[in-house]
ChimeraX commands (.cxc) that place a marker at each C-alpha (Angstrom):
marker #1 position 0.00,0.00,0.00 radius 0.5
marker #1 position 1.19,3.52,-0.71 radius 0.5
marker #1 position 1.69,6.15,2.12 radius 0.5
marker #1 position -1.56,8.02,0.78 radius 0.5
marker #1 position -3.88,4.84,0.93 radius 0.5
marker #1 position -2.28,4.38,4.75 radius 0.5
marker #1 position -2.57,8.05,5.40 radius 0.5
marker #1 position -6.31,7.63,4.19 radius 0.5
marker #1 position -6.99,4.45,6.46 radius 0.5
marker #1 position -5.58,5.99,9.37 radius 0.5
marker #1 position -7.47,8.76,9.32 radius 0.5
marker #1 position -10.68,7.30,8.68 radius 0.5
marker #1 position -10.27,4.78,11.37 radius 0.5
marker #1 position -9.49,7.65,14.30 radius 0.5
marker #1 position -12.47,9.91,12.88 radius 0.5
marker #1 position -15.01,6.90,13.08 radius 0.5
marker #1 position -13.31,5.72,16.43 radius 0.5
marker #1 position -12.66,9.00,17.60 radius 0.5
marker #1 position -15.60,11.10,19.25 radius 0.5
marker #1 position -17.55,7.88,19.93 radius 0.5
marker #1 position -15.24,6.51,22.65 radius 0.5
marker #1 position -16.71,9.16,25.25 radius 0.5
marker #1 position -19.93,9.15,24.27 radius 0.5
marker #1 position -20.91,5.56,25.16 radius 0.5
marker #1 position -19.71,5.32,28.75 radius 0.5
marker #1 position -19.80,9.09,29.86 radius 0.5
marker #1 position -20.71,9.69,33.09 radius 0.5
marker #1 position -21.96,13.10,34.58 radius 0.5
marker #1 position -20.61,14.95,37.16 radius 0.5
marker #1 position -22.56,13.98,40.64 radius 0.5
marker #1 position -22.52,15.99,43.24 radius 0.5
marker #1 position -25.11,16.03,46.69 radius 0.5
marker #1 position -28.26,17.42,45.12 radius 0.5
marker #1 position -28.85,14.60,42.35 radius 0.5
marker #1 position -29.74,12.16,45.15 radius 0.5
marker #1 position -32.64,12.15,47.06 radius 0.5
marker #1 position -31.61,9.93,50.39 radius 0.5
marker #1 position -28.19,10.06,52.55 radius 0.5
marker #1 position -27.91,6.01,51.60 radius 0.5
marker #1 position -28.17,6.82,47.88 radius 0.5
marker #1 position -25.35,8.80,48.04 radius 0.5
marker #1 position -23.17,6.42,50.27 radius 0.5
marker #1 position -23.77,3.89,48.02 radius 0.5
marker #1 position -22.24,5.90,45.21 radius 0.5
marker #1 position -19.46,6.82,47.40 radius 0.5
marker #1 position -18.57,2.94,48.41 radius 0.5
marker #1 position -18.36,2.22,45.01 radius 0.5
marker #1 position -15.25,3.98,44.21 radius 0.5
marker #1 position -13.92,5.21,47.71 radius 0.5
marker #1 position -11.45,8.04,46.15 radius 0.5
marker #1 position -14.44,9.72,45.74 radius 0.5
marker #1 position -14.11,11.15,42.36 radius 0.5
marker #1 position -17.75,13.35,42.88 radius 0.5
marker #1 position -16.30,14.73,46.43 radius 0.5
marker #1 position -19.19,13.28,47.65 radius 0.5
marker #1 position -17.74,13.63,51.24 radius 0.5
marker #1 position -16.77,17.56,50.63 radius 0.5
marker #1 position -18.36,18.42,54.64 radius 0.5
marker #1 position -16.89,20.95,57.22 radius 0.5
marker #1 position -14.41,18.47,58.87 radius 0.5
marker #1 position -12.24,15.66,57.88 radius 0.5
marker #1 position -13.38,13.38,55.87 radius 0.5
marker #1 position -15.34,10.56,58.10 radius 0.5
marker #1 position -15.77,8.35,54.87 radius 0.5
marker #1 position -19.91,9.13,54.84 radius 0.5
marker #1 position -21.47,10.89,52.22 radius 0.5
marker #1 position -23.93,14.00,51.60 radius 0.5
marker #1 position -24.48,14.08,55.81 radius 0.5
marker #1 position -26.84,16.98,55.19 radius 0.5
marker #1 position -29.45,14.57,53.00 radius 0.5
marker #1 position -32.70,12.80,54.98 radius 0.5
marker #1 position -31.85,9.69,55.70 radius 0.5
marker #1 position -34.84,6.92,54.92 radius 0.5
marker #1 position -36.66,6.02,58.17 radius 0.5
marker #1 position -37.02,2.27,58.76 radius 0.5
marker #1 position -39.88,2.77,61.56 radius 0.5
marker #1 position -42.36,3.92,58.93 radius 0.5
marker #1 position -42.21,3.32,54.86 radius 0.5
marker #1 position -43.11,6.19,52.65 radius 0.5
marker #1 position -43.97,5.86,49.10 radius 0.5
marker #1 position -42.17,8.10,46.87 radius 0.5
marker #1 position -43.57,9.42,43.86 radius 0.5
marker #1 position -40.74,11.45,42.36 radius 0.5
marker #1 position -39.56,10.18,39.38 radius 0.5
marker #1 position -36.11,9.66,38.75 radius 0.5
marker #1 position -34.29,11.89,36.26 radius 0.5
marker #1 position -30.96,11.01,35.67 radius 0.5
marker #1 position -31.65,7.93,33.61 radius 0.5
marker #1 position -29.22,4.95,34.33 radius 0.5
marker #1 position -27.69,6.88,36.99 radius 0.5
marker #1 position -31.38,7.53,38.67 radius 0.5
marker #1 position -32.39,4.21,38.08 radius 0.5
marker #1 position -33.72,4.30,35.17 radius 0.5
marker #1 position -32.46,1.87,32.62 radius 0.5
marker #1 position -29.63,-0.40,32.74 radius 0.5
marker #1 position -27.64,-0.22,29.73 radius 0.5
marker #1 position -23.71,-1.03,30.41 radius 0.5
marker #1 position -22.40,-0.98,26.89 radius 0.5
marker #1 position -23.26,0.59,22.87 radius 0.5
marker #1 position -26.60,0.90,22.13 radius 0.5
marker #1 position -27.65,-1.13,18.93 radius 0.5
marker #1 position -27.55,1.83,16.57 radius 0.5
marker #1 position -23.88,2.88,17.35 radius 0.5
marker #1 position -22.62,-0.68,16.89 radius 0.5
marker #1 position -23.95,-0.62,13.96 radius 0.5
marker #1 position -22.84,3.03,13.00 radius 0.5
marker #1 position -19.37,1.92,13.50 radius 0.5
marker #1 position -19.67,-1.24,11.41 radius 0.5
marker #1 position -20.99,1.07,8.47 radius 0.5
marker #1 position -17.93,3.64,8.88 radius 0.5
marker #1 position -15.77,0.75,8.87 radius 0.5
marker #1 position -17.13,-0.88,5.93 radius 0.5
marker #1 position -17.58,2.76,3.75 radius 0.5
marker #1 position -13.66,3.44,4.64 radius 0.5
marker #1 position -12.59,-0.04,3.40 radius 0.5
marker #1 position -14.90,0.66,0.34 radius 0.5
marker #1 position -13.77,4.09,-0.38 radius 0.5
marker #1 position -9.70,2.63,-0.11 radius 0.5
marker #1 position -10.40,-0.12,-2.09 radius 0.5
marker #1 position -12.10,2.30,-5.18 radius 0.5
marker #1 position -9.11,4.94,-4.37 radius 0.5
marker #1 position -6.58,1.56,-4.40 radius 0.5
marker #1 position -8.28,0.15,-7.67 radius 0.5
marker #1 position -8.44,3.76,-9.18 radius 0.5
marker #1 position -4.73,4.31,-8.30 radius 0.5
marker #1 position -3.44,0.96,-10.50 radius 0.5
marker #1 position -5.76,1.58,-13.04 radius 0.5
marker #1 position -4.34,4.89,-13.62 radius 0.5
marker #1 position -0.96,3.85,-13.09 radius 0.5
marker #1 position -0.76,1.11,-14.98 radius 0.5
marker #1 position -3.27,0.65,-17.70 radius 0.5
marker #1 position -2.23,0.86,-21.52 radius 0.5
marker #1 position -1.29,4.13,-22.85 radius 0.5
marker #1 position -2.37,5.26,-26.35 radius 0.5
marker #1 position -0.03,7.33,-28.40 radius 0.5
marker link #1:1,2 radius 0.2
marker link #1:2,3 radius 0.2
marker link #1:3,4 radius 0.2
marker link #1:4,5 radius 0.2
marker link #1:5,6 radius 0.2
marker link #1:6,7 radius 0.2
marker link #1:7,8 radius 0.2
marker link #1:8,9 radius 0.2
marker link #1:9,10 radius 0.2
marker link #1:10,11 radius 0.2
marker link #1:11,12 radius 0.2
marker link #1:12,13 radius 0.2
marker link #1:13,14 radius 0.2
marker link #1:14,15 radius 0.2
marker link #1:15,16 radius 0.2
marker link #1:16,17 radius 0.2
marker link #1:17,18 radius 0.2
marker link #1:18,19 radius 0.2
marker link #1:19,20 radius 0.2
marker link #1:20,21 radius 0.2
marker link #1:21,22 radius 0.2
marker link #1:22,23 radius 0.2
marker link #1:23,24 radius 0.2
marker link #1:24,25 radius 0.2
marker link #1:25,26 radius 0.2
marker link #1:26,27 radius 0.2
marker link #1:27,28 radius 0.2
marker link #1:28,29 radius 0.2
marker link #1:29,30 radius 0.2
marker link #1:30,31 radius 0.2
marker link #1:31,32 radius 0.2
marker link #1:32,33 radius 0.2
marker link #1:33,34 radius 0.2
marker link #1:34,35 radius 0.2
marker link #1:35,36 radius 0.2
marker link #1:36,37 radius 0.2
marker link #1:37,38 radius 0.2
marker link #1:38,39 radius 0.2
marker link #1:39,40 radius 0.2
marker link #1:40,41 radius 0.2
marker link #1:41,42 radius 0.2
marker link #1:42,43 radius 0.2
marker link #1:43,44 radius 0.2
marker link #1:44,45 radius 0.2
marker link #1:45,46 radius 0.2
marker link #1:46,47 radius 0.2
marker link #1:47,48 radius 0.2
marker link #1:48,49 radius 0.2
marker link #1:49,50 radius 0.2
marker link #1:50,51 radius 0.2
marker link #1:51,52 radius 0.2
marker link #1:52,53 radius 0.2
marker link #1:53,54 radius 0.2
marker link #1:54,55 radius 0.2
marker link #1:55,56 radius 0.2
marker link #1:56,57 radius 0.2
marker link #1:57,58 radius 0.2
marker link #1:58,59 radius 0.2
marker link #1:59,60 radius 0.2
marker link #1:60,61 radius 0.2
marker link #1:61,62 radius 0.2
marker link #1:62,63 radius 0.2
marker link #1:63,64 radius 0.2
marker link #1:64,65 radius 0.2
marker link #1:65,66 radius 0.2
marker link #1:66,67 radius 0.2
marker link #1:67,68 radius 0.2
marker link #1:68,69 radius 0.2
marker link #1:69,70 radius 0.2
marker link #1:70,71 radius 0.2
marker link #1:71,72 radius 0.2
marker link #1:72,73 radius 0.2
marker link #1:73,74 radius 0.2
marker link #1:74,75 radius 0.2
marker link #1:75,76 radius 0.2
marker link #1:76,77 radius 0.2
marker link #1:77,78 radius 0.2
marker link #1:78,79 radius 0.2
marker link #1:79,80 radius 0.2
marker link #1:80,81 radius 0.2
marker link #1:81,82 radius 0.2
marker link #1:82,83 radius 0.2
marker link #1:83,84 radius 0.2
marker link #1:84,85 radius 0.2
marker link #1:85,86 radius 0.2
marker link #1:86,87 radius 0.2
marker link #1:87,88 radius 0.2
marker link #1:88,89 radius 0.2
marker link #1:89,90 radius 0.2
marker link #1:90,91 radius 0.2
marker link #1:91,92 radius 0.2
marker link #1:92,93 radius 0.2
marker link #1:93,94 radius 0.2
marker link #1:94,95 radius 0.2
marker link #1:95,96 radius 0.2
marker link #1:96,97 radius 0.2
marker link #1:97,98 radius 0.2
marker link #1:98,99 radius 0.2
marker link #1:99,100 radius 0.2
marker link #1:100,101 radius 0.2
marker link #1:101,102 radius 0.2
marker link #1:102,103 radius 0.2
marker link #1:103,104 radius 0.2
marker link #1:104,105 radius 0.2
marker link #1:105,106 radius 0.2
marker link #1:106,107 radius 0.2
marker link #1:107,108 radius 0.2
marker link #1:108,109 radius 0.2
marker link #1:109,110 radius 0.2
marker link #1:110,111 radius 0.2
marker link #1:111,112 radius 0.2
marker link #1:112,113 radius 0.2
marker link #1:113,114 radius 0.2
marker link #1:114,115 radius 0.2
marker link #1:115,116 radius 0.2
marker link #1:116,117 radius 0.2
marker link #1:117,118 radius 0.2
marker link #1:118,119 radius 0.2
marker link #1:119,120 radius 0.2
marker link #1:120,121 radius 0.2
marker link #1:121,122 radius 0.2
marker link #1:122,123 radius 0.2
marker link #1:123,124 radius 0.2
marker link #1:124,125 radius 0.2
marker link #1:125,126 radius 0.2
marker link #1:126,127 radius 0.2
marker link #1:127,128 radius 0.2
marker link #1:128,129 radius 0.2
marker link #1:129,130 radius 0.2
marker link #1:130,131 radius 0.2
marker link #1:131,132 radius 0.2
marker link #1:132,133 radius 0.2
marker link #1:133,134 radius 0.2
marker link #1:134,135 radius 0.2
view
């Protein structure tokens, strides 16, 4: 292959690859307010205990629990909550761990136009090259 076609293949293969690597796993920013309960929190917080969200950001050292100025859920008496999550898989809402469906199969298409559109430019490149030449 010549250094164009390479060139070519490179470059298509970082701007398919590119901007989607963020976009499947990104994770917001939490911070106190986006839970509703003390225990919500501190379950966020035990999960990764460097605390990336300063989840534990009180006046004080840091005792290791989270959001102290949340309600905490009563166990003497249940209360039905009606509030609707809003965060999506972070709120509860969902469950999706990986690509959706449509950007697997957006990458397969990029993939399969760039090996298209090198194998036309390769093809297009001998052709040119070396076909028979009138005089």
């Amino acid at each position: 292959m010549g250094i164009r076609t390479t060139c070519v293949l490179a470059a298509t293969v970082i701007l398919a690859t590119g901007p989607l690597n963020g976009l499947a796993h990104a994770q917001a920013d939490l911070n106190c307010s986006d839970f509703v309960y003390q225990e919500d929190a501190q379950a966020e917080f035990d999960r990764n205990l460097s605390d990336p969200y300063r989840l534990d950001e009180d006046q004080g050292p840091d005792d290791g629990i989270a959001c102290e100025v949340l309600p905490r859920r009563s166990t003497a008496a249940a209360v039905a909550v009606t509030a609707l999550p809003t965060r999506g898989v972070q709120g509860g809402v969902g469950g999706g761990t990986g690509p959706a469906d449509f950007e697997v199969v957006l990458g397969v298409g990029l993939v399969v136009g760039a090996v298209a559109l090198a194998g036309a430019y390769t093809v297009r490149r001998r052709r040119a090259s070396g076909g028979p030449r009138s005089t």
